[in-house]
VEXMARSE-540529 format. One record per atom (N, C-alpha, C): x, y, z; residue in one letter; atom name. Coordinates in pm, whole numbers. Example, Ala and Ser with C-alpha at 12.3 -4.5 7.8 and 13.67 -1.06 7.14 Angstrom:
2
- 1319,-569,780,a,N
- 1230,-450,780,a,CA
- 1320,-330,780,a,C
- 1285,-225,708,s,N
- 1367,-106,714,s,CA
- 1290,3,787,s,C
//
This chain:
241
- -2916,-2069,-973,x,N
- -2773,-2043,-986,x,CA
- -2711,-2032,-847,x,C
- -2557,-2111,-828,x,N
- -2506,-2065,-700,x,CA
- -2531,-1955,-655,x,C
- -2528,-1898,-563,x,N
- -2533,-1755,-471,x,CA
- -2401,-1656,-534,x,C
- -2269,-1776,-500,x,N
- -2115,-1742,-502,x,CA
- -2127,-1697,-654,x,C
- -2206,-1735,-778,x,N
- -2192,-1748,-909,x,CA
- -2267,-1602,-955,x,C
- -2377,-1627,-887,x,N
- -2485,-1481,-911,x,CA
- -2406,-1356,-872,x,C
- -2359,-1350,-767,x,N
- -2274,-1233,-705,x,CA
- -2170,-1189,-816,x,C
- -2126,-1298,-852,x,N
- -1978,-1294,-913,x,CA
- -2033,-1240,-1071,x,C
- -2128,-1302,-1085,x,N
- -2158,-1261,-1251,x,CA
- -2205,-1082,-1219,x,C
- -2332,-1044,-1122,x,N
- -2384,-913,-1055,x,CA
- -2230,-824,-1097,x,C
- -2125,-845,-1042,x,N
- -2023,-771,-966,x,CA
- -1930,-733,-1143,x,C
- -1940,-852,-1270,x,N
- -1913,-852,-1337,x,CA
- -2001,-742,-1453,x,C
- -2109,-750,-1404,x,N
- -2149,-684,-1525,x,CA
- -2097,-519,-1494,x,C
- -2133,-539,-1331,x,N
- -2154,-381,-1322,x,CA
- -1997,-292,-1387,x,C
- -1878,-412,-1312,x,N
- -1772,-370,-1353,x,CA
- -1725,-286,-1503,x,C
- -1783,-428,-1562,x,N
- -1762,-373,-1726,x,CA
- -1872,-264,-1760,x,C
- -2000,-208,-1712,x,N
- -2051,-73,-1755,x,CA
- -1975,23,-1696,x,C
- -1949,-31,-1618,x,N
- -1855,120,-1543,x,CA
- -1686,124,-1603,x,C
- -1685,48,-1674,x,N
- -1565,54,-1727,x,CA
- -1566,131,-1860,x,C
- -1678,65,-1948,x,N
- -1671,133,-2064,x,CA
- -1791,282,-2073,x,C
- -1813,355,-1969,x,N
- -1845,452,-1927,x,CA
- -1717,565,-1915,x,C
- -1562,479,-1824,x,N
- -1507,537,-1810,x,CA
- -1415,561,-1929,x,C
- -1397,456,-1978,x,N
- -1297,477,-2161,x,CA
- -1362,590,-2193,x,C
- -1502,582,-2222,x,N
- -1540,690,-2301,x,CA
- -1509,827,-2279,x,C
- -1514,856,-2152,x,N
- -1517,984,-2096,x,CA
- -1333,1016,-2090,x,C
- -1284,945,-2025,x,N
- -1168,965,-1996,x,CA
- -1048,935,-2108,x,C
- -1074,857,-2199,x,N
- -974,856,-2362,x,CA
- -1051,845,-2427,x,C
- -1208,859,-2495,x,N
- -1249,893,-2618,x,CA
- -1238,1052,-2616,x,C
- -1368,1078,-2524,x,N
- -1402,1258,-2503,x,CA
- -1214,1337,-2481,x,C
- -1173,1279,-2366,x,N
- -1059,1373,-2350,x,CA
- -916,1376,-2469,x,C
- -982,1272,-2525,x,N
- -868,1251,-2668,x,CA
- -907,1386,-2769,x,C
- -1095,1379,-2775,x,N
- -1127,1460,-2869,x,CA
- -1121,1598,-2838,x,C
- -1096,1634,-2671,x,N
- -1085,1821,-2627,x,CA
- -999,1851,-2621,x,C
- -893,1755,-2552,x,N
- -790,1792,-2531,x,CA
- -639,1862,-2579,x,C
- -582,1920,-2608,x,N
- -445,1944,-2691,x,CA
- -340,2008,-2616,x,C
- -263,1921,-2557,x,N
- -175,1977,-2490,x,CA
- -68,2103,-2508,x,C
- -66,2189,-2412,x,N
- 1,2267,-2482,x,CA
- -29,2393,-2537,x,C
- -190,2357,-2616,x,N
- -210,2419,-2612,x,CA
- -402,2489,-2596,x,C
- -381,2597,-2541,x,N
- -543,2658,-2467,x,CA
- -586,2699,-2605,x,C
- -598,2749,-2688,x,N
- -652,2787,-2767,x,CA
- -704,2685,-2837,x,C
- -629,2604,-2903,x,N
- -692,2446,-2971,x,CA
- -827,2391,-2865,x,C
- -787,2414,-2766,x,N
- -854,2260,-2633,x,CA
- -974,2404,-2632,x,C
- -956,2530,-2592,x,N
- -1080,2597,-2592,x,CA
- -1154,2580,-2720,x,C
- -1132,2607,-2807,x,N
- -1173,2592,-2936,x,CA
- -1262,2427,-2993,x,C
- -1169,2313,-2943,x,N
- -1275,2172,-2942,x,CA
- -1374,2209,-2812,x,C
- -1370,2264,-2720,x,N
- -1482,2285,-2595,x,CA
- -1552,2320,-2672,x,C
- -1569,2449,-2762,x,N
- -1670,2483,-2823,x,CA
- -1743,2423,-2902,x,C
- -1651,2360,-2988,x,N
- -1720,2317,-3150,x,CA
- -1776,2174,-3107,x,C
- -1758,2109,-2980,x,N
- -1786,1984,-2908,x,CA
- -1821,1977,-2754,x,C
- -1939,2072,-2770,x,N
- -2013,2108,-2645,x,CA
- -2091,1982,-2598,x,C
- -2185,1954,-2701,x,N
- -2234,1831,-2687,x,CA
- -2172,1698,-2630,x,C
- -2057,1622,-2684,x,N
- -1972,1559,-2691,x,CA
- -1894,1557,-2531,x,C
- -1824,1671,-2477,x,N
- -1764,1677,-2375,x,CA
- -1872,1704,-2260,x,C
- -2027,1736,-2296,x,N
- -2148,1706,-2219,x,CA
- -2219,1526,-2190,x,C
- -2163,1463,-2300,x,N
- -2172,1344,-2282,x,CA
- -2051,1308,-2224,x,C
- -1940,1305,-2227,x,N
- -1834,1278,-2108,x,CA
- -1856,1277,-1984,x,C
- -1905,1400,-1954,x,N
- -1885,1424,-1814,x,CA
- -2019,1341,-1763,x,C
- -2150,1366,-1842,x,N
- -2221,1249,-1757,x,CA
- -2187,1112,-1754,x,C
- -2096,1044,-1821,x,N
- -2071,923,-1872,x,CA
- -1949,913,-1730,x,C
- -1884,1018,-1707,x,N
- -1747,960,-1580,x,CA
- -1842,1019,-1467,x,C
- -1969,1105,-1445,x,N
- -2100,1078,-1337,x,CA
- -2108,972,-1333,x,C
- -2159,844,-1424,x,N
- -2223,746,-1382,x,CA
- -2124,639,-1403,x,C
- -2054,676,-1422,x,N
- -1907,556,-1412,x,CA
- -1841,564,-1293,x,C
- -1827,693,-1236,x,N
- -1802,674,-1103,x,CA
- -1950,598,-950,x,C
- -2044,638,-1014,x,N
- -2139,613,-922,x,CA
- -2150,514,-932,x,C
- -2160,382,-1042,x,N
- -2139,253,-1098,x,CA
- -2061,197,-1009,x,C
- -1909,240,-983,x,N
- -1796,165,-963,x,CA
- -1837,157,-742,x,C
- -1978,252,-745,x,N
- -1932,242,-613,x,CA
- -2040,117,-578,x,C
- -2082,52,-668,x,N
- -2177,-61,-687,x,CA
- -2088,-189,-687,x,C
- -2004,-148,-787,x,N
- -1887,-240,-806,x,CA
- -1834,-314,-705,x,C
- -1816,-216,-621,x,N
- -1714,-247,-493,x,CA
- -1803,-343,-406,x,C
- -1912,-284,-374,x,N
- -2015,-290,-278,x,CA
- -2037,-446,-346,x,C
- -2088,-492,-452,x,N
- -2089,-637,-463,x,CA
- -1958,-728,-472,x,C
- -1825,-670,-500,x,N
- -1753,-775,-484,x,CA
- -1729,-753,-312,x,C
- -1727,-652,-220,x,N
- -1734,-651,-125,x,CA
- -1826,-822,-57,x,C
- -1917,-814,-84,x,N
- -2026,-908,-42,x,CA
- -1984,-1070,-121,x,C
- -1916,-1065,-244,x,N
- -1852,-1156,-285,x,CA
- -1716,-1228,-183,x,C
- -1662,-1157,-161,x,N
- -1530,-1184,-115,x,CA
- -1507,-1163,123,x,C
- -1649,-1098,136,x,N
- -1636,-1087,236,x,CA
- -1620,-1225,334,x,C
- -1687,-1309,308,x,N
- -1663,-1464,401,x,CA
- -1464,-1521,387,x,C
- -1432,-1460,267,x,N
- -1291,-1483,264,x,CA
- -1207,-1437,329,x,C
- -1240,-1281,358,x,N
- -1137,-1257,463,x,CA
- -1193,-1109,479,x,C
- -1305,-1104,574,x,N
- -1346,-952,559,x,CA
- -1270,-845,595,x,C
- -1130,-840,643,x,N
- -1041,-724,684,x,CA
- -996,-695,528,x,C
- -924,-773,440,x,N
- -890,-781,319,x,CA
- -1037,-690,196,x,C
- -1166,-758,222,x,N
- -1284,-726,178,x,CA
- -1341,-533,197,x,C
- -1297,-527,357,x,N
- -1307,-371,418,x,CA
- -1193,-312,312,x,C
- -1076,-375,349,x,N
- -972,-241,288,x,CA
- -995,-195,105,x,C
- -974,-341,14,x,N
- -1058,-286,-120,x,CA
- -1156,-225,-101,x,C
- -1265,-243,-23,x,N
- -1375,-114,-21,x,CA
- -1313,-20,-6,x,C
- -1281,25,124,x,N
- -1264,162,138,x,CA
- -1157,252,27,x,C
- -1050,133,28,x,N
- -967,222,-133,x,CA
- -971,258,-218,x,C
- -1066,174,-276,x,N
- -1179,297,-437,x,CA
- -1250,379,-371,x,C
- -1392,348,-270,x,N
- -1428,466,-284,x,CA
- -1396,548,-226,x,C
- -1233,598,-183,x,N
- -1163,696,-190,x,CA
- -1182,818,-268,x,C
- -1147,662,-391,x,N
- -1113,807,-504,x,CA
- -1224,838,-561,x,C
- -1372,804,-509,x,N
- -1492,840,-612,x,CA
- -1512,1014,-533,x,C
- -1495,1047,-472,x,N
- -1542,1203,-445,x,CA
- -1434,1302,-494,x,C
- -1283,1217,-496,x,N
- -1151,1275,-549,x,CA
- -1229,1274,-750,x,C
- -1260,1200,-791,x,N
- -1298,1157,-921,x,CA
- -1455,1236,-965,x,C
- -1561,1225,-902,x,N
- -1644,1394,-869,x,CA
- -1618,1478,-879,x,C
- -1514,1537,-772,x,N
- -1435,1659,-793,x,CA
- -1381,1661,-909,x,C
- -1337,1589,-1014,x,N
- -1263,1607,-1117,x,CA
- -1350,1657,-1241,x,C
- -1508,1572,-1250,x,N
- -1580,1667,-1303,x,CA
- -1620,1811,-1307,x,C
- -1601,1861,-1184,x,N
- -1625,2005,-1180,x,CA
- -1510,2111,-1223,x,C
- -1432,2071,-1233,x,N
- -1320,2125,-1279,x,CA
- -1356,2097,-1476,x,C
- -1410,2026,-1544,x,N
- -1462,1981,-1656,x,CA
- -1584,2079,-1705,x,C
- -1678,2111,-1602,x,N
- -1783,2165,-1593,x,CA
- -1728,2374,-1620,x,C
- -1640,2382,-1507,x,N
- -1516,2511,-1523,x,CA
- -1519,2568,-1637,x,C
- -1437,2439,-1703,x,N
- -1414,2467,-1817,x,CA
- -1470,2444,-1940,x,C
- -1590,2421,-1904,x,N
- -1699,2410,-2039,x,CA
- -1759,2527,-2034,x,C
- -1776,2629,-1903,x,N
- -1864,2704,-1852,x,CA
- -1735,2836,-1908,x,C
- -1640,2895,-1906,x,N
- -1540,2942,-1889,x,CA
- -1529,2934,-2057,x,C
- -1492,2858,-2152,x,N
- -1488,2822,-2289,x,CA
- -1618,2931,-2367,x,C
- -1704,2918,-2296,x,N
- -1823,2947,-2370,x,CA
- -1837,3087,-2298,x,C
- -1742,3162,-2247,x,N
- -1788,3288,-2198,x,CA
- -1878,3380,-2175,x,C
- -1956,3279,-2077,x,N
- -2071,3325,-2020,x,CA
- -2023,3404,-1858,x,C
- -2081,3559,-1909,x,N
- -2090,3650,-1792,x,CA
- -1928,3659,-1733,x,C
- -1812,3659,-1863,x,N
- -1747,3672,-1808,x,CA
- -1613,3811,-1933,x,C
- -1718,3911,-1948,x,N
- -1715,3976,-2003,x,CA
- -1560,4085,-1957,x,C
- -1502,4084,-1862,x,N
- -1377,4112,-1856,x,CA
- -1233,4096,-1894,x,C
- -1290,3963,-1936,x,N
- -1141,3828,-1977,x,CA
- -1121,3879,-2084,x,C
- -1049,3878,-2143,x,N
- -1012,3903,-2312,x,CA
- -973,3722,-2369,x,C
- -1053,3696,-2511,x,N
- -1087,3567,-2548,x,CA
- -975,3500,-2491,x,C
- -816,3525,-2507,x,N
- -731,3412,-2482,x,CA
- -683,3423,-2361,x,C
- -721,3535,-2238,x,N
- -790,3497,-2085,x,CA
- -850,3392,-2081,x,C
- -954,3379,-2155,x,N
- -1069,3276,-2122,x,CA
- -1019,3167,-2178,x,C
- -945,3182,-2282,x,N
- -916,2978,-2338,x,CA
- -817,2935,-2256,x,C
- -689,3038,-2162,x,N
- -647,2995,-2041,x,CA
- -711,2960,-1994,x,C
- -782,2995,-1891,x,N
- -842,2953,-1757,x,CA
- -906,2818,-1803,x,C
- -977,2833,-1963,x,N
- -1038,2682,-1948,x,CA
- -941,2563,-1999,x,C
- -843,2576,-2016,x,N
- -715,2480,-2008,x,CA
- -667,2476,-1907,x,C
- -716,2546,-1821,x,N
- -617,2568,-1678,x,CA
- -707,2452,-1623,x,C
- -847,2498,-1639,x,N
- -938,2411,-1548,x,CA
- -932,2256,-1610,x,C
- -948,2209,-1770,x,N
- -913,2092,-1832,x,CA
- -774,1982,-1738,x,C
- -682,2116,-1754,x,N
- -535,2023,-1666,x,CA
- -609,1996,-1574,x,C
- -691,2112,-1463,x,N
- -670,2019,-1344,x,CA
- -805,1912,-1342,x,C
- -883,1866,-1404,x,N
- -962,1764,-1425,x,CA
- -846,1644,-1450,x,C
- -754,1660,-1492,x,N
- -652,1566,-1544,x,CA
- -574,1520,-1413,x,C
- -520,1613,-1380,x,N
- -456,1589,-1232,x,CA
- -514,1568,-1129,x,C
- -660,1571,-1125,x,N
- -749,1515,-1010,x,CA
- -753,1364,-1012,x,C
- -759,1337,-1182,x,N
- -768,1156,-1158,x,CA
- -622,1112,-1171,x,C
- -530,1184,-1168,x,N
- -398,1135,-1147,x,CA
- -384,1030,-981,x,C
- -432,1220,-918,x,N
- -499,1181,-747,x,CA
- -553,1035,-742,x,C
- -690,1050,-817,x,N
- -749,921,-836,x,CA
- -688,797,-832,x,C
- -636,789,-962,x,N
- -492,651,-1016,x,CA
- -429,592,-854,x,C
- -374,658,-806,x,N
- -335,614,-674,x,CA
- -433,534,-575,x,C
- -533,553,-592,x,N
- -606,428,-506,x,CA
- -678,395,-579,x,C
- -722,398,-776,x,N
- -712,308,-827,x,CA
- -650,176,-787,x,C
- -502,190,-792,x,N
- -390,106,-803,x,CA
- -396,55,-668,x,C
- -410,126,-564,x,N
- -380,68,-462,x,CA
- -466,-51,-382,x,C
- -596,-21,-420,x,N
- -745,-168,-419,x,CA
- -713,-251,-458,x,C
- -697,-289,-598,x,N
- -621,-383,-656,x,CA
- -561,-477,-574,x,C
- -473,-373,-489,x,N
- -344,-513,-394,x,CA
- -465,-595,-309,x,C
- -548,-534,-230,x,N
- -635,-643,-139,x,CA
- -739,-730,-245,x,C
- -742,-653,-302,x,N
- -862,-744,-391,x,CA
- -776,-881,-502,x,C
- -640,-867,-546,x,N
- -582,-970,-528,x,CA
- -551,-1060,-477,x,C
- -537,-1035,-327,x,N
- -523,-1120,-281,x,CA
- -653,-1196,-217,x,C
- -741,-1129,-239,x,N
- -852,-1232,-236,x,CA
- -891,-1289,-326,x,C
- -875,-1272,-438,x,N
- -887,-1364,-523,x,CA
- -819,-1505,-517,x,C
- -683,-1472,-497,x,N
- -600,-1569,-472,x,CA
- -640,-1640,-374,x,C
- -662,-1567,-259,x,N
- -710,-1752,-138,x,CA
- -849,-1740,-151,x,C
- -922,-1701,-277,x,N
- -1084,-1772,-221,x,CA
- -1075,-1865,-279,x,C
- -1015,-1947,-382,x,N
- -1113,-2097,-400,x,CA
- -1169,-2127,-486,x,C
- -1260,-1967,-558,x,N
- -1338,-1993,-665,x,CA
- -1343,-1900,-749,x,C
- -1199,-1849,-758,x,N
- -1183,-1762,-889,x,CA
- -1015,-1834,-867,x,C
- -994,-1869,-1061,x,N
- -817,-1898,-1063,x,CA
- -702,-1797,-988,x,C
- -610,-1822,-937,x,N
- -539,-1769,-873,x,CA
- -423,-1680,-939,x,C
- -453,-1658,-1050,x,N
- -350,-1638,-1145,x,CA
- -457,-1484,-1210,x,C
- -568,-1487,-1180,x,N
- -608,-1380,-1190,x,CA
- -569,-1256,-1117,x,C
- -554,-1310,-979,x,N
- -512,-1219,-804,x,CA
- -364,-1191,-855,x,C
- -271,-1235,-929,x,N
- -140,-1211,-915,x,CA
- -117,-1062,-1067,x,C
- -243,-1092,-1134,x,N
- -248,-1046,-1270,x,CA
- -273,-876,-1221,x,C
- -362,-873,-1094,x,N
- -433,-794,-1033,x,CA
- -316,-702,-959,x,C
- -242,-738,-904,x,N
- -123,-676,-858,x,CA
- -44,-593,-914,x,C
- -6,-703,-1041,x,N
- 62,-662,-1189,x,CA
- -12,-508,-1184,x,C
- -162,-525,-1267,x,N
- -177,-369,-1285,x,CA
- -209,-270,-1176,x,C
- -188,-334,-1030,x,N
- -191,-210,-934,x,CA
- -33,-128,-945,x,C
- 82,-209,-960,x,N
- 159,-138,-1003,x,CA
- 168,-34,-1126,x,C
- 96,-89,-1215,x,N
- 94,8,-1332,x,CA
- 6,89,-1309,x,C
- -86,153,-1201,x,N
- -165,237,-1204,x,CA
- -68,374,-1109,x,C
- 21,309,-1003,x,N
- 81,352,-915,x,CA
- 241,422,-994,x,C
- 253,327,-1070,x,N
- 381,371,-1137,x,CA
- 341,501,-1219,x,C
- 283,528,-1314,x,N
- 193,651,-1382,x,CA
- 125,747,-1313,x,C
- 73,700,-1182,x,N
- 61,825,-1077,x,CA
- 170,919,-1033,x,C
- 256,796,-984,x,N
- 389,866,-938,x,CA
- 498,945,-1002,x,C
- 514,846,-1139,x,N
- 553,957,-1249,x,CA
- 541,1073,-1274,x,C
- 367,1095,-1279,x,N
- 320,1205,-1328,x,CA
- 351,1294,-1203,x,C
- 339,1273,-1096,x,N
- 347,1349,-960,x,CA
- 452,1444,-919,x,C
- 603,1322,-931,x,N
- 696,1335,-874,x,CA
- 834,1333,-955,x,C
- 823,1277,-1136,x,N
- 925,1301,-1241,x,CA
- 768,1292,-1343,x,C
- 757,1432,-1348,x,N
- 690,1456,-1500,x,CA
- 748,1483,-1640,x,C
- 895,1500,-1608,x,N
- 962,1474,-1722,x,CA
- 995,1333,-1754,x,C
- 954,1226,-1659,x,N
- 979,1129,-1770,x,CA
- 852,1036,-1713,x,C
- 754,1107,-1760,x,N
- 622,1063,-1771,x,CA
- 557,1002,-1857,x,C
- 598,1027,-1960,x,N
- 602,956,-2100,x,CA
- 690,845,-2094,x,C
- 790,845,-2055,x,N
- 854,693,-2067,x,CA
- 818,592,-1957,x,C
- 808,660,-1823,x,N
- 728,560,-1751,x,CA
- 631,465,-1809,x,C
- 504,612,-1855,x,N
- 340,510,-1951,x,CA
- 417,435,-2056,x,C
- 520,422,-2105,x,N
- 520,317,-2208,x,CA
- 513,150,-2127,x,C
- 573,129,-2035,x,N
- 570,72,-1948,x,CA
- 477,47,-1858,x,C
- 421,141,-1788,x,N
- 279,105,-1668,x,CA
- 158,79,-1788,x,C
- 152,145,-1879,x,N
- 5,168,-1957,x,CA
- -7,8,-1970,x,C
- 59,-112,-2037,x,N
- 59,-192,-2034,x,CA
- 39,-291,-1935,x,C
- 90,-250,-1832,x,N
- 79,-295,-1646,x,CA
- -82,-290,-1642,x,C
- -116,-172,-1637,x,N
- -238,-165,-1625,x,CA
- -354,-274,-1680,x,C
- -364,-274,-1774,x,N
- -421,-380,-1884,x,CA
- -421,-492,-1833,x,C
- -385,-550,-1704,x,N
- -350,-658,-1653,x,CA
- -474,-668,-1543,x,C
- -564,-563,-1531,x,N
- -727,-558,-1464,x,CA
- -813,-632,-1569,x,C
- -797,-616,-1664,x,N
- -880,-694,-1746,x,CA
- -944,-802,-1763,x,C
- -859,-902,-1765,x,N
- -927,-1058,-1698,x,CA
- -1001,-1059,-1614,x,C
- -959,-1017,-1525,x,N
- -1103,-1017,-1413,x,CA
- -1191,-975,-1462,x,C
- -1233,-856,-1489,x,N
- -1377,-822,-1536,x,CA
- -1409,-889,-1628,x,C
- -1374,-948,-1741,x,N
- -1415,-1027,-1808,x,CA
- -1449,-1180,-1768,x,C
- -1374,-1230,-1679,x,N
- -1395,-1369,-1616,x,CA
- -1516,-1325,-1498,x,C
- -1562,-1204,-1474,x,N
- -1663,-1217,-1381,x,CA
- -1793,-1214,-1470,x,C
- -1754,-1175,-1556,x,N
- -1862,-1125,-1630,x,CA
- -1914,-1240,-1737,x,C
- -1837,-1324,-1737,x,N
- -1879,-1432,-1828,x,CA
- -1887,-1594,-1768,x,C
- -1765,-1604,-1620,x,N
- -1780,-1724,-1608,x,CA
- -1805,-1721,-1426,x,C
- -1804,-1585,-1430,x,N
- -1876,-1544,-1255,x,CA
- -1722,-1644,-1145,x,C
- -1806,-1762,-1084,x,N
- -1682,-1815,-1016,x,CA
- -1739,-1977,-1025,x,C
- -1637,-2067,-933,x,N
- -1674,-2190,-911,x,CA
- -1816,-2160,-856,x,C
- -1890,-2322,-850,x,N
- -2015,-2331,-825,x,CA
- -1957,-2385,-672,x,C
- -1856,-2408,-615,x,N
- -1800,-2479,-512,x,CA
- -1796,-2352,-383,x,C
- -1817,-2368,-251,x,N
- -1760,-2284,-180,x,CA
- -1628,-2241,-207,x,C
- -1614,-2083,-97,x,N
- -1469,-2102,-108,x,CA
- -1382,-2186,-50,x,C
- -1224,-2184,-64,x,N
- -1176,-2291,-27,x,CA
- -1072,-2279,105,x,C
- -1072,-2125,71,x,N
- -961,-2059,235,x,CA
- -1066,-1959,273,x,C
- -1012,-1926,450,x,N
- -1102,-1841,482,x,CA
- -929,-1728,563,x,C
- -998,-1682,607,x,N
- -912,-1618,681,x,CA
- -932,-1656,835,x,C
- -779,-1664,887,x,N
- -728,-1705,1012,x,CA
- -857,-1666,1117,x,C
- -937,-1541,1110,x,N
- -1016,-1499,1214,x,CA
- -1150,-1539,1180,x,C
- -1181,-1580,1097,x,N
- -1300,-1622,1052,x,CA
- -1316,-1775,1079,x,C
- -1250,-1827,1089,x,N
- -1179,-1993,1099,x,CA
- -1174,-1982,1268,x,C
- -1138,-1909,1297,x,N
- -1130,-1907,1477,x,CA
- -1269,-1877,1511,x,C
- -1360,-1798,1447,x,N
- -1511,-1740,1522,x,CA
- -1586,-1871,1466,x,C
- -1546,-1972,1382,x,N
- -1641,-2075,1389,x,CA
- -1573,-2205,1419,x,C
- -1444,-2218,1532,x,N
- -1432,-2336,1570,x,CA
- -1513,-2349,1699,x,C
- -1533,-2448,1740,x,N
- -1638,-2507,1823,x,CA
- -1556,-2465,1978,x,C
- -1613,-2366,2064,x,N
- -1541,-2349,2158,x,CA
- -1599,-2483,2239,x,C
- -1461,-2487,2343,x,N
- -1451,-2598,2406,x,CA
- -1413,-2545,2561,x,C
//
């Protein structure tokens, strides 16, 4: 198999385990603990779904540790294209993987806190606070996150677009949902009252990552080199004279 094809399929699979690692954890599990509003409900599923929100949190463990695989092979995919472009998507996810770590422990808080262990002072709806307190901020850590989610996206579009051997219409698709990751960050950040009407709008934006992982994962890339390089890469192999 091409080199360019193996990489590209490698970079695909990992994508999609680490993807549906993260659904699970982040809208199956947090669909099933969560209840806004209110601590008593969300303490109350902690309990009765100990198990369940124990499989979450290892599932966004290894979805984050996954994604830093992710990077690291399309890194090596896309690096002959334009490795300044190649550096910056690296470094912009795994940004958010220690921001996204941290978000488990705040999960952990409040599994630990729910189940009132050794914490015999609190009176019960003390304790289903604090572990809603700690739930939100697991929530607002990957808000943090979302932001350089969204923001990788932009370089890694545009490498798509001038390599050659992925359609170019994927890189523009890629943009699309860096805005929708950025728009729902910012919402939530900076107008949380109209946070809800923003996501009717970005949630959809988002969804626009999709193709790619699926086109890596099934049709990898051309069997052809790439077809642009970048300006400095093109200069370190013209023939000095």
């Amino acid at each position: 198999m091409n080199p360019i094809k193996k990489q590209a399929h490698i970079a695909g699979v990992l994508y999609v385990v680490a993807s549906i690692t993260a659904v699970f954890a982040w809208i199956y599990v947090n669909g099933k603990i969560f209840v806004r509003d209110d601590a008593t409900a969300t303490a109350n599923n902690i309990r009765a779904s100990e198990t369940l929100l124990r499989l979450g949190i290892v599932s966004e463990l290894i979805g984050s540790i996954i994604f830093i695989f992710v990077v690291l092979a399309l890194y090596r995919l896309f690096k002959a294209v334009s490795e300044k472009h190649a550096m910056a998507m690296a470094i912009l996810l795994l940004i958010s993987t220690p921001i996204s770590l941290l978000a488990v422990v705040a999960e952990l808080a409040a599994l630990i806190v729910a189940g009132g262990a050794n914490l015999s002072t609190f009176d019960p709806y003390q304790l289903d606070s604090l572990s809603y307190l700690f739930f939100r901020l697991h929530g607002q850590a990957l808000v943090v996150a979302q932001v350089f989610w969204g923001l990788w996206l932009f370089p890694f579009g545009t490498l798509v677009i001038r390599c050659g051997f992925i359609p170019r219409f994927l890189g523009y698709l890629l943009w699309i949902a860096a805005f929708g990751y950025i728009a729902n960050s910012a919402a939530t950040l900076l107008l949380p009252a109209y946070r809800q009407a923003v996501a009717q709008f970005a949630d959809p934006l988002q969804m626009a990552e999709l193709p790619i992982i699926f086109w890596l994962l099934i049709w990898g890339a051309k069997t052809r080199l790439p077809a642009a390089t970048s300006v400095s890469d093109s200069r370190a192999q013209a023939p000095q004279l």
